[in-house]
N, C-alpha and C positions, 0 to 999 in steps of 0.2 A: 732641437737637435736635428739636424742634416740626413739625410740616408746616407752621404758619404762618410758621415761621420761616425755610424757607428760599431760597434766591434764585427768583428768577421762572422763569429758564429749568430751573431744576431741578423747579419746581408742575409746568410742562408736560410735562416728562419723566415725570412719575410719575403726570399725568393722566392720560396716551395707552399708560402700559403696564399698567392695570389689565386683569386680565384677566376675557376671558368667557368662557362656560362650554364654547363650543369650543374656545378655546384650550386649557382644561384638558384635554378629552377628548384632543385633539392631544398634549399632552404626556404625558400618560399611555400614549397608543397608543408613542409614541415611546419611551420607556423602555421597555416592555414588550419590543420587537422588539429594544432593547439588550441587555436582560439574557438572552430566550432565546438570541441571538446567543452571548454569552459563556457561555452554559448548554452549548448543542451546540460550539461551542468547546473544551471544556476537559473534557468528560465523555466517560469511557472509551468507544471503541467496539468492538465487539463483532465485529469483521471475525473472515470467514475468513483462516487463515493458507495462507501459500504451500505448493505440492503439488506433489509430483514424480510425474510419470504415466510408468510403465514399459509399453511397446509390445513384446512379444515376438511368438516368429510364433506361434503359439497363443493366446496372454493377455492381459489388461490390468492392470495392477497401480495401483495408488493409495497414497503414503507422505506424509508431513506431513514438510515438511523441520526442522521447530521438532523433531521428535526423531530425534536420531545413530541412525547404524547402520550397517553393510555388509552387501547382499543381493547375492544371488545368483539368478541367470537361466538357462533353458535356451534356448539359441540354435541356428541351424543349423549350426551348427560347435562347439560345446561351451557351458560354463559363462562367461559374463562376470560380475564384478565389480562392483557399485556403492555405492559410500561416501558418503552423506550424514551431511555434519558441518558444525555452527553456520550453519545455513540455505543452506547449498551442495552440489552434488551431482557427483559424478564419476566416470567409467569408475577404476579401479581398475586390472583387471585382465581381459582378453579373448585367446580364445583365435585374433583375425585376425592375416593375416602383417604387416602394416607398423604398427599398433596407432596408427592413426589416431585411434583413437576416446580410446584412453587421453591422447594428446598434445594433445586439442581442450581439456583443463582444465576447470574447474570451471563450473557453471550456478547463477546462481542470482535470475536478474531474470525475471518474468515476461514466458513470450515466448521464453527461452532457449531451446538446444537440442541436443542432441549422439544421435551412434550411430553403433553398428557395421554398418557395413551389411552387409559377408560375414558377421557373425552375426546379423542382422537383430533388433536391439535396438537402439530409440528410445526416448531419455527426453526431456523437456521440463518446463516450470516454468508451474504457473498460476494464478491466485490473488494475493490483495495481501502484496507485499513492504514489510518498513522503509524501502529503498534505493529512492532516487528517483534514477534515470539517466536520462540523454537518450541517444535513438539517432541516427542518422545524419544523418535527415529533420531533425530537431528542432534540430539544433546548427546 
């Protein structure tokens, strides 16, 4: 079909949507901010992974919870325990009387937190997590 060929109100239509040359710049700018959009979108990032910060009363320790293990600490009352496995962290084993600290369970959201305090051993979590949770305020 022709441009002379077709109805009136369709000339008008297709008179008034030529474009000029800021519209193109327009739509070009537009696209662009789409695609970076979808670029930062979907392209790996490079974050640090989450950390487990061991507080002894002498020390400071620093462990990446993305690798297993059980360590051990010198505390004011003996050796305590700590087991990080598949991005979670937990007292183990400690040498206080009612083993608070083993029974507080696992950490692994940043922000967490657990310790012995008759053996004064504090761990925490800091750093970006997979797991997105809401806390108290939030909910």
């Amino acid at each position: 079909m022709k441009y002379t060929e077709l109805p009136k109100i369709y000339k008008k239509i297709y008179m008034n949507l030529r474009l000029k040359p800021f519209d193109i710049v327009f739509i070009l700018i537009f696209l662009i901010v789409i695609f970076l959009s979808f670029f930062n979108l979907f392209r790996k990032k490079n974050e640090k992974t989450a950390e487990l910060f061991v507080q002894t009363p002498k020390e400071k320790f620093v462990y990446s919870l993305a690798k297993d293990g059980i360590y051990k600490f010198k505390g004011l009352l003996g050796e305590s325990s700590i087991q990080v496995e598949s991005g979670k962290a937990k007292f183990l084993d400690s040498p206080c009387e009612n083993k608070n600290c083993i029974q507080s369970g696992e950490i692994s959201v940043n922000g967490q937190w657990a310790a012995c305090l008759p053996n004064g051993i504090f761990i925490n979590i800091e750093g970006k997590n997979k797991e997105n949770t809401f806390d108290a305020v939030s909910n």
